[in-house]
C-alpha positions as CSV (number, residue, x, y, z in Angstrom):
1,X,-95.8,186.7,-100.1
2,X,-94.6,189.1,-103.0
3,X,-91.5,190.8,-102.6
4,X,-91.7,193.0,-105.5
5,X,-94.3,194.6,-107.6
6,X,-93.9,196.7,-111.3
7,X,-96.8,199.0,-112.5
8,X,-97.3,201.0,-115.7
9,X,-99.6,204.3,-115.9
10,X,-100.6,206.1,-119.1
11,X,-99.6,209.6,-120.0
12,X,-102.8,211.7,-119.9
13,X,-104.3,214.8,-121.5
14,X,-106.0,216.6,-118.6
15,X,-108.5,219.4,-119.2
16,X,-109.4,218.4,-122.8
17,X,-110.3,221.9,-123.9
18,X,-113.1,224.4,-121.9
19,X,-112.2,221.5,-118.6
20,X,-109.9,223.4,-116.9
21,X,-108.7,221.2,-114.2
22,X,-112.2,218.7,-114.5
23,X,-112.0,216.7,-117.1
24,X,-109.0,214.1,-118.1
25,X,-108.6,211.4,-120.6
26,X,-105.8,208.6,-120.4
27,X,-103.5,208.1,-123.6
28,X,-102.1,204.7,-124.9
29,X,-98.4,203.5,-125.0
30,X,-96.5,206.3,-123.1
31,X,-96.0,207.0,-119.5
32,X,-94.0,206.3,-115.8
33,X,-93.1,202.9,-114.4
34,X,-92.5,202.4,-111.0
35,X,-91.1,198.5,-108.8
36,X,-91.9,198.7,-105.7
37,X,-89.8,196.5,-103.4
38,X,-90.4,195.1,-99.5
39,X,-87.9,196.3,-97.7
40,X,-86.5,195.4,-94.4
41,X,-85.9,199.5,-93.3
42,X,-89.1,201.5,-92.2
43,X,-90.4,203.8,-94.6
44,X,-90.4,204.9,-98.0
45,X,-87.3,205.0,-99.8
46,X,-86.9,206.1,-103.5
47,X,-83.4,204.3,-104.5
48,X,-83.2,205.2,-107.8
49,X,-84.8,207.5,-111.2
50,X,-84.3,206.8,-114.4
51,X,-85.2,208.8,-117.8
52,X,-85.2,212.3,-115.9
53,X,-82.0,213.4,-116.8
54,X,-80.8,213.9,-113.1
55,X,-84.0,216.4,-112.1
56,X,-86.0,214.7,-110.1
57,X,-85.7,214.6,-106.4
58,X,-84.3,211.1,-104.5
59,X,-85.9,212.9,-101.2
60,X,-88.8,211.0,-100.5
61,X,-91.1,213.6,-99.5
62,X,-90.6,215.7,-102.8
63,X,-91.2,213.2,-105.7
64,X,-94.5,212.3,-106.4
65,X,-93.8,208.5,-106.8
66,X,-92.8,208.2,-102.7
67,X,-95.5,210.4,-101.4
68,X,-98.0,208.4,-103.3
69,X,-96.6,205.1,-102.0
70,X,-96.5,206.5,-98.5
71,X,-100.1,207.6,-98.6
72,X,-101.2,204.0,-99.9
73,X,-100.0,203.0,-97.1
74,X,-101.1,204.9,-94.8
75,X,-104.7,205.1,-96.7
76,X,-104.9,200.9,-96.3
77,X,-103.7,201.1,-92.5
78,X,-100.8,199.0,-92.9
79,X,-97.2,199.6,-91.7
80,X,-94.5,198.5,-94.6
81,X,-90.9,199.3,-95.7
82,X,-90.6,199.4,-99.1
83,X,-88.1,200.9,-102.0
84,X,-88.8,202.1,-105.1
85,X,-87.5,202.8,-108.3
86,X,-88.8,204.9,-111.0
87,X,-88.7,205.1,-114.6
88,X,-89.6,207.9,-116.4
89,X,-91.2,207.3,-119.5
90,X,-92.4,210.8,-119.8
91,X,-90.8,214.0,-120.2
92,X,-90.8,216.6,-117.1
93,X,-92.8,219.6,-117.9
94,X,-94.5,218.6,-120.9
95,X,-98.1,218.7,-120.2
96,X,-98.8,215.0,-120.1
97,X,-99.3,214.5,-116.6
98,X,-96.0,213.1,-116.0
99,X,-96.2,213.9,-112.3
100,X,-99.4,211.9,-111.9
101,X,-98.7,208.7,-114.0
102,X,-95.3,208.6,-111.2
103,X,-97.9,208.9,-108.3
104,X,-100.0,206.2,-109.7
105,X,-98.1,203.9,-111.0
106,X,-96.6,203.9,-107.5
107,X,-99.5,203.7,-105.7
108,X,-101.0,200.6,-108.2
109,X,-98.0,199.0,-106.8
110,X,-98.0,199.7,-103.8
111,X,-101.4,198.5,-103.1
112,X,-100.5,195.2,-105.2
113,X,-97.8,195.0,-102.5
114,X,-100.0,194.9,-99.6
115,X,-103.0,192.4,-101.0
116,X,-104.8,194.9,-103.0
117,X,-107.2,196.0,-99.7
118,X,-107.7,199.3,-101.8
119,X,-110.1,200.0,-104.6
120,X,-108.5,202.1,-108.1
121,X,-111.0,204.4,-106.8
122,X,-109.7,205.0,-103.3
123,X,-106.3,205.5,-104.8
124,X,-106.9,208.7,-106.5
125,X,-107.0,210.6,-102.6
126,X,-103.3,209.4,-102.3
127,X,-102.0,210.4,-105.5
128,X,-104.0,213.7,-105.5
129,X,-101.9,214.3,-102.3
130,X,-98.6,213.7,-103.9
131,X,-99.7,216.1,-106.9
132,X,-100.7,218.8,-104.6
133,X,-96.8,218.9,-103.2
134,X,-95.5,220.1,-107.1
135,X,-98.4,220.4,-109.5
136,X,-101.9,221.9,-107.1
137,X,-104.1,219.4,-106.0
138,X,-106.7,218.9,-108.0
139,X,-107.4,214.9,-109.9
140,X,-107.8,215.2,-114.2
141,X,-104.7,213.5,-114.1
142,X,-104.4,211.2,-111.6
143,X,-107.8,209.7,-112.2
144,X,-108.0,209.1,-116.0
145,X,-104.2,207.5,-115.2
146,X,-106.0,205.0,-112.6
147,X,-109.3,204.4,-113.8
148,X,-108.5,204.6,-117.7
149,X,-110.7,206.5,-120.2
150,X,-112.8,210.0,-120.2
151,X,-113.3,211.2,-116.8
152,X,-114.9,214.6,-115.7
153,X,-114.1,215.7,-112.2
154,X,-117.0,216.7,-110.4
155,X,-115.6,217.1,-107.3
156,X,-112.7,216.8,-105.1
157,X,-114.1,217.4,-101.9
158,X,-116.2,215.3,-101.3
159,X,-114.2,213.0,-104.4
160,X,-116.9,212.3,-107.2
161,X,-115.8,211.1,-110.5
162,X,-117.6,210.6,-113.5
163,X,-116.9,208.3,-116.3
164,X,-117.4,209.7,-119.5
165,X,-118.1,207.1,-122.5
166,X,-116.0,207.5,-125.4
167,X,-117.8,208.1,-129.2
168,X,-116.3,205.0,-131.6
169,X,-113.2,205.5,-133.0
170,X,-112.4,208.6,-131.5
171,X,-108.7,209.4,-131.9
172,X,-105.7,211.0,-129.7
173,X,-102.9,213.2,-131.9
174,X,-100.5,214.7,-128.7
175,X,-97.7,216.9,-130.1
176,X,-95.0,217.5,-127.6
177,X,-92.5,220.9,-129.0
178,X,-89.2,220.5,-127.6
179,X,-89.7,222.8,-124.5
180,X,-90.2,222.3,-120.9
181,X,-93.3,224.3,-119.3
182,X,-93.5,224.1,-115.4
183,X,-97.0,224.1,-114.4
184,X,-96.5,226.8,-111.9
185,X,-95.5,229.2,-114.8
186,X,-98.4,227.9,-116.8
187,X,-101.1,228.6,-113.8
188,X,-99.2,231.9,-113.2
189,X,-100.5,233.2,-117.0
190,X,-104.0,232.7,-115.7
191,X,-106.7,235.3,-115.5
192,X,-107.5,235.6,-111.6
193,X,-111.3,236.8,-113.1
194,X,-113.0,236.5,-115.9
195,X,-116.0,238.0,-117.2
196,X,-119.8,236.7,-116.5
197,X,-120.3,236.4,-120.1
198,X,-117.0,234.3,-120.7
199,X,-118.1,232.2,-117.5
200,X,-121.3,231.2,-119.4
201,X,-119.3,230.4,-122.8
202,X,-117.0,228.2,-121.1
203,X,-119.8,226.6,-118.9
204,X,-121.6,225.7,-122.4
205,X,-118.2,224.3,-123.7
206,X,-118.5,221.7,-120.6
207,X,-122.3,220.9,-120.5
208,X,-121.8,220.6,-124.6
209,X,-119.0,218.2,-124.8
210,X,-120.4,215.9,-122.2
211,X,-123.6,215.7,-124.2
212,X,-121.6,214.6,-127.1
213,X,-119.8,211.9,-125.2
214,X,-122.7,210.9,-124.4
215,X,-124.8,210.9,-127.7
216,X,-121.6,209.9,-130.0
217,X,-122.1,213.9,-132.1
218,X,-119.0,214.4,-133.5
219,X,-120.2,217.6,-135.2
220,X,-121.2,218.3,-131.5
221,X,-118.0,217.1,-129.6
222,X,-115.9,219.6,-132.5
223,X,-118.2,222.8,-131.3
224,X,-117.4,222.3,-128.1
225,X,-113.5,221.4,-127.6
226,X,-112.6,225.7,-128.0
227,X,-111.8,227.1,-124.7
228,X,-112.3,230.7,-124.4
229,X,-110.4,231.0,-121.2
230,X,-107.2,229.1,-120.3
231,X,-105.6,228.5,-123.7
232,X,-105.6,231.9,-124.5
233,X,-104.1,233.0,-122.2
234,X,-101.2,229.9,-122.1
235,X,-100.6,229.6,-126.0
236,X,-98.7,232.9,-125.9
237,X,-96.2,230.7,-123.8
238,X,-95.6,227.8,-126.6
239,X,-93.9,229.6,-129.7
240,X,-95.8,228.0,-132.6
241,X,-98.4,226.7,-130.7
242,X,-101.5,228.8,-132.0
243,X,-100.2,228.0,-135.5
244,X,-99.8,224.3,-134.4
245,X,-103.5,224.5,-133.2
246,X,-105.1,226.1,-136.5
247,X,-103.1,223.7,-138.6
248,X,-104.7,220.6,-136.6
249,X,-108.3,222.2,-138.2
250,X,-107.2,222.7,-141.7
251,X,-105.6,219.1,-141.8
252,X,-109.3,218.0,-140.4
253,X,-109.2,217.6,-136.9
254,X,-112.0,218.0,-134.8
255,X,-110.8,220.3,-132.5
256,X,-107.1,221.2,-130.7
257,X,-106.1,222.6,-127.5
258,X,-103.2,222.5,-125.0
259,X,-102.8,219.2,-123.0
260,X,-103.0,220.3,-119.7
261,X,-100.5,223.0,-119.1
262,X,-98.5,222.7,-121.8
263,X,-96.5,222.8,-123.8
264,X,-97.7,219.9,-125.3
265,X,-100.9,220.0,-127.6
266,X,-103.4,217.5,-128.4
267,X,-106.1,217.4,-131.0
268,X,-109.1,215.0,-131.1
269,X,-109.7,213.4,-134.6
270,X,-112.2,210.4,-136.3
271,X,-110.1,208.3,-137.3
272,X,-106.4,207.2,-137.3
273,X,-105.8,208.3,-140.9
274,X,-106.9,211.9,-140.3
275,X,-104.9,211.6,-137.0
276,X,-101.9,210.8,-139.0
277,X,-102.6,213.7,-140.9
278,X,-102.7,216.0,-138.4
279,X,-99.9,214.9,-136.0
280,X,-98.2,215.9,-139.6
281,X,-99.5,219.6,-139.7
282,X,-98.7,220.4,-136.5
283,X,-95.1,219.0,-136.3
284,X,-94.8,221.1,-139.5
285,X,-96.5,224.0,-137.7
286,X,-94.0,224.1,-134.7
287,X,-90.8,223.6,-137.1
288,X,-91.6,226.4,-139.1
289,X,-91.8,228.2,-135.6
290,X,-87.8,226.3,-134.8
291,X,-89.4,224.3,-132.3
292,X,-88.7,220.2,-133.5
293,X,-91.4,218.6,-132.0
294,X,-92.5,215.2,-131.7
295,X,-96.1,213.2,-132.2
296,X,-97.8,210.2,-130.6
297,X,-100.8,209.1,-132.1
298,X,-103.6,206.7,-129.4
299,X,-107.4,205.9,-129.7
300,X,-109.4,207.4,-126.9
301,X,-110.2,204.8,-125.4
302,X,-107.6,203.7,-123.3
303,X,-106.8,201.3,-120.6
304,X,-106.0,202.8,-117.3
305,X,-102.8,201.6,-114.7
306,X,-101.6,197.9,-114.7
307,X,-99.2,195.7,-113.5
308,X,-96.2,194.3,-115.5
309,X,-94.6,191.5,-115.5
310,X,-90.8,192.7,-115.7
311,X,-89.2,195.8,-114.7
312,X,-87.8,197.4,-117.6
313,X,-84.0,197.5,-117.8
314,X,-82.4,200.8,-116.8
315,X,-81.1,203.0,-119.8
């Protein structure tokens, strides 16, 4: 029987432009890990956080790590104790799903745990329920975190997901300012209507960039990555940020937008070199703005949650 399981989950850039809460794409070599331990004591018990500078919540029903263990089990019909600890390999507030890669990462384990008698797939309704308690309940982040990849969101109820294939060589630049932006604040700056006309535009955006996925047009995917509804009316709230985005196109990118709800930003480029370049601009972009800020550079293509070996050491 194992007594103790360790599971990584990426870092993700959810909405990915004009896919406002639909479409999500997981991001190589950052994110949350989470051990889950049997425990002798009923329940779910978070024991310990590390990496969040003291702000996350111990209180099982508040961090998104617990409820998402909690749900597993209860999803799987099984009746454990277990303990947790959490890791935090991702900064709170920054746009890159942070919440979400605790949830899963918890909820890999968890499952692990017990035998693995759930799917990745029927994971996702647990750790949308542990997002909906701080961060709305909706899945671009928790699914590209379990499953790995592009993924467009076609529904949440009933759940249908989509995998998206990825055009070769595609390249991640994520640029994270120095800021914290709560999601609640970010969702707050959001039109409650927008016009028919702007409804249509951002519809095309959508149909447009899953044509490209699909067909591997770059020139395509670059048309279609502008979102004529939710970043302008977020990028007022990152200072720098529509420099940072205009200086991702003139280094060569093929398009820039906020990840998720900021304040990070992330622009899509065709290969690491021009990456490079353009995790350069728009560093420089937010500097000259007094924000430091800092880059991480992944292919597209990325490998979902997994299981480690070894818990990393506490900092």
């Amino acid at each position: 029987m194992i007594s103790s399981v360790t599971a990584f989950a990426p870092a993700t850039v959810a909405n990915l432009g004009p896919g406002f809460d639909v479409i999500g794409l997981a991001i190589d070599g950052i994110g949350d890990t989470v051990t889950v331990s049997r425990s002798t004591t009923p329940g779910v018990h978070l024991t310990a956080i590390h990496g969040d500078g003291g702000l996350l919540p111990l209180d099982p029903t508040l961090n998104t790590a617990a409820i998402a263990a909690s749900e597993t089990i209860k999803a799987a019909g099984a009746a454990l104790g277990i303990t947790l600890k959490l890791h935090k390999g991702l900064a709170l507030c920054s746009g890159l799903g942070s919440s979400a890669a605790s949830a899963v990462a918890a909820a890999y384990a968890t499952n692990l745990l017990l035998g693995s008698p759930l799917r990745k797939h029927d994971l996702i309704g647990p750790c949308m329920e542990a997002e909906a308690v701080v961060a709305g309940r909706h899945a671009d982040n928790v699914a590209p975190a379990l499953l790995g990849g592009l993924v467009l969101i076609r529904s949440t109820n009933p759940l249908d997901i989509v995998r998206l294939p990825i055009p070769e060589g595609l390249t991640v630049v994520v640029v994270r300012p120095e800021m914290a932006l709560p999601t609640k604040k970010a969702r707050a700056a959001l039109p409650t209507h927008i016009e028919l006309s702007t409804m249509v535009a951002a519809t095309a955006q959508i149909a447009g960039l899953v044509s490209a996925c699909y067909s591997g047009d770059l020139s395509l995917l670059s048309r279609c990555l502008a979102d004529p509804v939710v970043t302008p009316a977020r990028i007022g709230l990152i200072p720098g940020g529509q420099n940072a985005l205009d200086a991702a196109l003139d280094a060569g990118a093929l398009g820039a937008s906020i990840s998720g709800a900021g304040p990070s930003l992330f622009a899509l480029c065709r290969s690491v070199r021009s990456a490079k370049a353009t995790a350069q601009a728009m560093t420089s972009a937010f500097l000259d703005a007094g924000l430091p800020a800092t880059s991480h550079i992944s292919p597209a293509n990325c490998p979902g949650v997994r299981r480690l070996r070894q818990a990393p050491k506490a900092s």
